[in-house]
C-alpha positions in Angstrom: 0.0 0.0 0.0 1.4 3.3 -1.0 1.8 6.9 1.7 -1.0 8.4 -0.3 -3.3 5.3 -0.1 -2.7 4.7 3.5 -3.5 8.3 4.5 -7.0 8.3 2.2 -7.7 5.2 4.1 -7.3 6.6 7.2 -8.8 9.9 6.7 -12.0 7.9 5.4 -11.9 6.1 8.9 -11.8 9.5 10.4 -14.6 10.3 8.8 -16.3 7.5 9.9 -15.5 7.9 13.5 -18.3 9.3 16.1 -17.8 12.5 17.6 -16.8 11.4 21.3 -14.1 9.1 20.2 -12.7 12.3 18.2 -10.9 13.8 21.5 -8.8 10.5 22.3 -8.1 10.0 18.4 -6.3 13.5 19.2 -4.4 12.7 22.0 -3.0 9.8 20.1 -1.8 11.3 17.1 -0.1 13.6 19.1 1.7 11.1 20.8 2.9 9.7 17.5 3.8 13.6 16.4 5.7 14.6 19.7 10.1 13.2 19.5 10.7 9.7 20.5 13.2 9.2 23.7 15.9 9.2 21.9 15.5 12.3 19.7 14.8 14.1 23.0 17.8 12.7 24.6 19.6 13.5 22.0 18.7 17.6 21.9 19.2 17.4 25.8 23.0 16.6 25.1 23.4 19.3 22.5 21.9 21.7 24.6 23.9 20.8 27.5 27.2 21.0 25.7 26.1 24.4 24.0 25.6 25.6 28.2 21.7 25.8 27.3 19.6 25.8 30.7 19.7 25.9 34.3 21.8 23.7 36.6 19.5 21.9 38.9 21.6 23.0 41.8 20.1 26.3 41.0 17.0 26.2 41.5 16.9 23.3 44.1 19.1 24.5 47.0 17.3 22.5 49.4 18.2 18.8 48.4 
């Protein structure tokens, strides 16, 4: 099955879907848009070795 196939398909079951079940079909997809673990990991790293954010120390003097 080709991208463009696959995406009519699922917009037709979209279509199809009733209204209440609209809200948690949301919540999914953005779960499958938002970075995987890694990718997230990953920018973490850079933006520690470019000396991006706060040291934890910082902000929690009490632990």
């Amino acid at each position: 099955m080709t991208e463009s196939l696959l995406r009519r398909e699922i917009k037709k079951a979209i279509d199809r879907l009733p209204a209440d079940r609209l809200s948690s079909l949301a919540d999914y997809v953005a779960f499958l848009d938002s970075p995987t673990l890694r990718q997230r990991i990953e920018q973490a790293e850079r933006d520690f070795k470019a000396k991006k954010g706060v040291n934890w120390r910082d902000v929690r003097n009490d632990v």
